[in-house]
RODO-2510 file (C-alpha; in nm, 4 decimals, decimal comma):
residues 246
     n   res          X          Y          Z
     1     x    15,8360     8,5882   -15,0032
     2     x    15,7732     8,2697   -14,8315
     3     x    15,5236     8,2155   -14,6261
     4     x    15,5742     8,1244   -14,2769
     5     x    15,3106     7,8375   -14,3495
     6     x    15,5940     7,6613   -14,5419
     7     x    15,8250     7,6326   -14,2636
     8     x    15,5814     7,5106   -13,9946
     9     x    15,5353     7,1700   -14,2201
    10     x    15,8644     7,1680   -14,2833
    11     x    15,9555     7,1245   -13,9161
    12     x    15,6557     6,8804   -13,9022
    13     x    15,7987     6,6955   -14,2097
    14     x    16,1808     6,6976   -14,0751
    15     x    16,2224     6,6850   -13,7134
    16     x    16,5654     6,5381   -13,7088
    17     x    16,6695     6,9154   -13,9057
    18     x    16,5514     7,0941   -13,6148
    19     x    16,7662     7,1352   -13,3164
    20     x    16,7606     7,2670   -12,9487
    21     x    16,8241     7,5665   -12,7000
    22     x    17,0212     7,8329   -12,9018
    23     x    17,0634     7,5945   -13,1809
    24     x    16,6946     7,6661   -13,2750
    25     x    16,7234     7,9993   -13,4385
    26     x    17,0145     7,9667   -13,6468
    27     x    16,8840     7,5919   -13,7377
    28     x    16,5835     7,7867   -13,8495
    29     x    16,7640     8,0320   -14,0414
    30     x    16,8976     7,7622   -14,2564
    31     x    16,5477     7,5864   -14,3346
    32     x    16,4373     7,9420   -14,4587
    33     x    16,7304     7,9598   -14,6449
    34     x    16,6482     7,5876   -14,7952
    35     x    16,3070     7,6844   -14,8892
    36     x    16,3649     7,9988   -15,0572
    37     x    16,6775     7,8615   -15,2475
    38     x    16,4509     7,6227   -15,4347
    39     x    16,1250     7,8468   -15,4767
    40     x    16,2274     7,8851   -15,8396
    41     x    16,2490     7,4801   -15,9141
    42     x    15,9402     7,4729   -15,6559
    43     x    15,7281     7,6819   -15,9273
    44     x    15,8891     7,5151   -16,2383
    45     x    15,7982     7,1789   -16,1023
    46     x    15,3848     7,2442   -16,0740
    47     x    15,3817     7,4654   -16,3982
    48     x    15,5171     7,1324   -16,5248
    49     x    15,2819     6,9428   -16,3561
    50     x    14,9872     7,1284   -16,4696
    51     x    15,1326     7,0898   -16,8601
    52     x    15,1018     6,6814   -16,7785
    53     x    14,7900     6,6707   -16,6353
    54     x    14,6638     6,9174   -16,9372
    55     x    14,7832     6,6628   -17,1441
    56     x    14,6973     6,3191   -16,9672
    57     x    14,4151     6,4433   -16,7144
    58     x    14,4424     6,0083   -16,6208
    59     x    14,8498     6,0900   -16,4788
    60     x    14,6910     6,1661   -16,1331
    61     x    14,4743     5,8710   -16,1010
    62     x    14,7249     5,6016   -16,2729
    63     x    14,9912     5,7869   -16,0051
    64     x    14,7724     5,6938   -15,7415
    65     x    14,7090     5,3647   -15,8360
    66     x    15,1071     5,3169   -15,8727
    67     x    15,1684     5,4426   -15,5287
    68     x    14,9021     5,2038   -15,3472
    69     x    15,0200     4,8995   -15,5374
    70     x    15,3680     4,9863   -15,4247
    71     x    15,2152     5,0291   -15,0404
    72     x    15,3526     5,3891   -15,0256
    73     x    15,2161     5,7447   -15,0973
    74     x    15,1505     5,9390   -15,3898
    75     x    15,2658     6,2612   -15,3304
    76     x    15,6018     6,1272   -15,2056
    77     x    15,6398     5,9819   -15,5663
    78     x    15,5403     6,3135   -15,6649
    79     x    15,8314     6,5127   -15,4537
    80     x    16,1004     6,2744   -15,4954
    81     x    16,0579     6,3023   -15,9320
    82     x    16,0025     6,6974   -15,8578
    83     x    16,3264     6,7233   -15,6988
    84     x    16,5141     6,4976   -15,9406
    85     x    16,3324     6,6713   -16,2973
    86     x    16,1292     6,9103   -16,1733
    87     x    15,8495     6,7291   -16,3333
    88     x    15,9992     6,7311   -16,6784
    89     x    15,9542     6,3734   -16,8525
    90     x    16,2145     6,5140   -17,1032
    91     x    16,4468     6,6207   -16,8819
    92     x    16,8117     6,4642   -16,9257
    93     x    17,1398     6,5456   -16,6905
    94     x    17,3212     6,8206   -16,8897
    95     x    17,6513     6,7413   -16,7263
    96     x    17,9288     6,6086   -16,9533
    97     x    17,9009     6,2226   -16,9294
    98     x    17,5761     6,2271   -16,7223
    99     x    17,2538     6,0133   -16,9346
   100     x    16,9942     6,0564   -16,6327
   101     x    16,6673     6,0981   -16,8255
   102     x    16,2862     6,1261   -16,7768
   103     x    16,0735     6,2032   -16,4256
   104     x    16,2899     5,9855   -16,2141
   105     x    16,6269     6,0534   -16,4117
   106     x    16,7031     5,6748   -16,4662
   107     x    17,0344     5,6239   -16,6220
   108     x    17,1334     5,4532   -16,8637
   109     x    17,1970     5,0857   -16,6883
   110     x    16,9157     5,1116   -16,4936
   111     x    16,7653     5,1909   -16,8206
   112     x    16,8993     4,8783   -17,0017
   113     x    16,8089     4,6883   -16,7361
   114     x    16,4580     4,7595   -16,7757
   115     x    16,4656     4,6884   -17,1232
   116     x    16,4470     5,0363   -17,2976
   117     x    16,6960     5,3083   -17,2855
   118     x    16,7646     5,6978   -17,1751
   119     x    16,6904     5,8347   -17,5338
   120     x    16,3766     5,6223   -17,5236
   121     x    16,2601     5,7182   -17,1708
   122     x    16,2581     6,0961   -17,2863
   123     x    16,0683     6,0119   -17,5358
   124     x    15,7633     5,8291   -17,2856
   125     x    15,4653     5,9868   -17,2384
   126     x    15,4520     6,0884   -16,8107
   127     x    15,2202     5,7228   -16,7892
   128     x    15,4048     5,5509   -16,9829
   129     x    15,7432     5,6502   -16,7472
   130     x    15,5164     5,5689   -16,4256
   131     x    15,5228     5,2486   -16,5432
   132     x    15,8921     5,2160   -16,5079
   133     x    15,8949     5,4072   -16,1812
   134     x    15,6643     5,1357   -16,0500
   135     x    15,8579     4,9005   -16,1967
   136     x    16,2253     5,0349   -16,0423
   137     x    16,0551     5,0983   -15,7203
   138     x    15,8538     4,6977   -15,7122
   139     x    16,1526     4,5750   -15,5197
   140     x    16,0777     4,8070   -15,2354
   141     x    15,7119     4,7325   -15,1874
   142     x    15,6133     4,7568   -14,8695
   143     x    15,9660     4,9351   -14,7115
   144     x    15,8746     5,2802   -14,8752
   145     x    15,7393     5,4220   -14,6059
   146     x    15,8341     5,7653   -14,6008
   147     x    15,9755     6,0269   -14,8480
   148     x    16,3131     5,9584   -14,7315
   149     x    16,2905     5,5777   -14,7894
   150     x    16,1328     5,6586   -15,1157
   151     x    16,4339     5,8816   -15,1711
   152     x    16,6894     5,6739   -15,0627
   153     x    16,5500     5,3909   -15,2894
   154     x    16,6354     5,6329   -15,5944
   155     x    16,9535     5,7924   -15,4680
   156     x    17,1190     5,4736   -15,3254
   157     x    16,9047     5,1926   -15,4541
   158     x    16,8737     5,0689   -15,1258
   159     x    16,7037     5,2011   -14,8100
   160     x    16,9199     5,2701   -14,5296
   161     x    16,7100     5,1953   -14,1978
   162     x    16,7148     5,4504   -13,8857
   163     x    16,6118     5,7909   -13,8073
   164     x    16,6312     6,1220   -14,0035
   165     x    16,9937     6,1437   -13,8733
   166     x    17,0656     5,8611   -14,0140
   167     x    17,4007     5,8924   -14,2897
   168     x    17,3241     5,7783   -14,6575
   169     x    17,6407     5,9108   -14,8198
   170     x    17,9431     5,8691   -14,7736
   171     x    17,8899     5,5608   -14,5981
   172     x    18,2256     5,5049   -14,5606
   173     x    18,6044     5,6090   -14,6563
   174     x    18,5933     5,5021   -14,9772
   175     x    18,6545     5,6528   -15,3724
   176     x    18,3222     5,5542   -15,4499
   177     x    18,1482     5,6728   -15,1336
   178     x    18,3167     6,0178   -15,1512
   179     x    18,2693     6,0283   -15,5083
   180     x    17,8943     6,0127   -15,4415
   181     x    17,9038     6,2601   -15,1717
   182     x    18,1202     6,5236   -15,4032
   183     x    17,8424     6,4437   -15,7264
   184     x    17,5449     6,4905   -15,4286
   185     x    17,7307     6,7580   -15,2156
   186     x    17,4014     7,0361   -15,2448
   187     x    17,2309     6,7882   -15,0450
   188     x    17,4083     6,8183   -14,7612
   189     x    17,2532     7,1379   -14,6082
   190     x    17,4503     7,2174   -14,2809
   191     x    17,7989     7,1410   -14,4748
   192     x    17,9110     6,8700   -14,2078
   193     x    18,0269     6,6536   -14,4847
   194     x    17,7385     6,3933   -14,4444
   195     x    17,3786     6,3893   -14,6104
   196     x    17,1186     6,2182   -14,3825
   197     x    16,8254     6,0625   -14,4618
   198     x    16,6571     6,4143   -14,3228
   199     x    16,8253     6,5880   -14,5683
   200     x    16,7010     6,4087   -14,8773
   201     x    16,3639     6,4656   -14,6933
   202     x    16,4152     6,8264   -14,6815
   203     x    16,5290     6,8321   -15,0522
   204     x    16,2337     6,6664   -15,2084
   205     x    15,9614     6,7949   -14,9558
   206     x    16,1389     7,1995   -15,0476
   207     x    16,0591     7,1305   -15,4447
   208     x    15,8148     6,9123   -15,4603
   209     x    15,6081     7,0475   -15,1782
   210     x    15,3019     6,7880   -15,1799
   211     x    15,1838     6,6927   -14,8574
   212     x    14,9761     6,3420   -14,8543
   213     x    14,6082     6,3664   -14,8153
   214     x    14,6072     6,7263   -15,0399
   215     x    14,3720     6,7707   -15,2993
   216     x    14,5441     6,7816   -15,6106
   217     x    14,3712     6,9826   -15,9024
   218     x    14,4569     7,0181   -16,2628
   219     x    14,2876     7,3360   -16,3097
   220     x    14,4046     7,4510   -15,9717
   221     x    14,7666     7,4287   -16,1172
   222     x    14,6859     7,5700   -16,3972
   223     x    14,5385     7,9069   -16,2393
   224     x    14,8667     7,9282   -16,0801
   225     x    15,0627     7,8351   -16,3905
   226     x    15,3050     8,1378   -16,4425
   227     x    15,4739     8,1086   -16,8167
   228     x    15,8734     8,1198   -16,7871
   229     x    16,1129     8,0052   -17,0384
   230     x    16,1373     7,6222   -17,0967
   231     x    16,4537     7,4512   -16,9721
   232     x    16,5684     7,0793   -16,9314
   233     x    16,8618     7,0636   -16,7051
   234     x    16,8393     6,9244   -16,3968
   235     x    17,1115     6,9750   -16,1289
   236     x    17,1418     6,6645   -15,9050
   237     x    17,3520     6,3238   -16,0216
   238     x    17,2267     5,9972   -15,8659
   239     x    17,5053     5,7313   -15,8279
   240     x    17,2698     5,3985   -15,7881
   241     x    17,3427     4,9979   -15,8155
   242     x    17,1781     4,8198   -16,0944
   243     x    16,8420     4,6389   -15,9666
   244     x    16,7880     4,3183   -16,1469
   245     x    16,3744     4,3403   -16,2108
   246     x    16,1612     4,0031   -16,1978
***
């Protein structure tokens, strides 16, 4: 069951999701719907979590220092790789023709362009792939400053400015645009044939779950570490521009 607790932030985290008047219930409804939808992947991302810090107690700490030298927060790093691996560092895109790889699912010509490759990135130890996460995400410095813009930095590979209402795919009428939509269609939770930057909000913040300024323990994780079968898919494809790095 989830509690209640979960959908007051929720609403905190994502007020362009909730509506008005009537609206309000059945808007409601939905977010419930959301959150229990992706309790599973919400579990299997902080048992992985708690297997990474077990391993590299130092992830945490070289996470934060990652996040302040990028000028943006920690824990929305932390939600935006939950909902795109669910925390996996090995975790590669099982769909035919898909190479998305690692804690940020980089694929392969992002990959390239950072000087390594997919194969290689699921090989990385969880600090050694923060390293490349800070290095994608060094463009943005400074204009990540909120989990949708972190988000939308990974998704698109740009950040789209506005409000949570805001559309990030399709932007417009064309193949590509509607391709991305069809590959990204789960993230558009009301079915209105748009995702908003609200939406990716609501996707990352359901998984991932970390709120900034939350203590984050290893051995809390790890009293709450329930033992389920391992697994390596991931569901979501990412349709990004190549970003030339410095």
């Amino acid at each position: 069951m989830v509690e209640m607790k979960s959908l007051v932030i929720l609403v905190a985290l994502v007020p362009a999701i909730a509506l008005v008047s009537s609206a309000q219930d059945k808007q409601k409804d939905g977010m419930m719907r959301v959150i229990e939808r992706s309790e599973a992947k919400h579990i299997r991302s902080r048992q992985n979590l708690a297997r990474i810090l077990r391993g590299q107690p130092h992830f945490w700490l070289e996470l934060q220092a990652v996040a302040a030298r990028l000028k943006t927060q920690s824990e929305w790093l932390l939600n935006v790789m939950a909902s795109e691996s669910l925390l996996d560092p090995s975790a590669r895109n099982s769909l035919a023709g898909q190479t998305a790889s690692g804690l940020l699912q980089f694929i392969e010509s992002t990959a390239q362009s950072m000087g390594t490759t997919t194969a290689a990135i699921r090989r990385m130890s969880p600090v050694e792939q923060l390293r490349l996460v800070e290095r994608y995400l060094t463009p943005f410095r400074g204009r990540l400053n909120n989990l949708a813009d972190v988000y939308l930095a990974v998704f698109r590979g740009f950040i789209v400015e506005g409000e949570n209402s805001s559309v990030v795919a399709p932007l417009n009428n064309s193949n590509r645009e509607q391709r991305i939509y069809s590959l990204n269609k789960w993230l558009d939770f009301n079915g209105n044939g748009k995702i908003t930057k609200g939406e990716l909000a609501l996707a990352a913040f359901t998984i991932g779950r970390f709120q900034p300024g939350a203590q984050l323990s290893s051995r809390k994780l790890e009293r709450n570490l329930i033992q389920i079968p391992e697994t390596h898919q991931t569901r979501s494809i990412f349709v990004r521009p190549l970003i030339t790095q410095k």
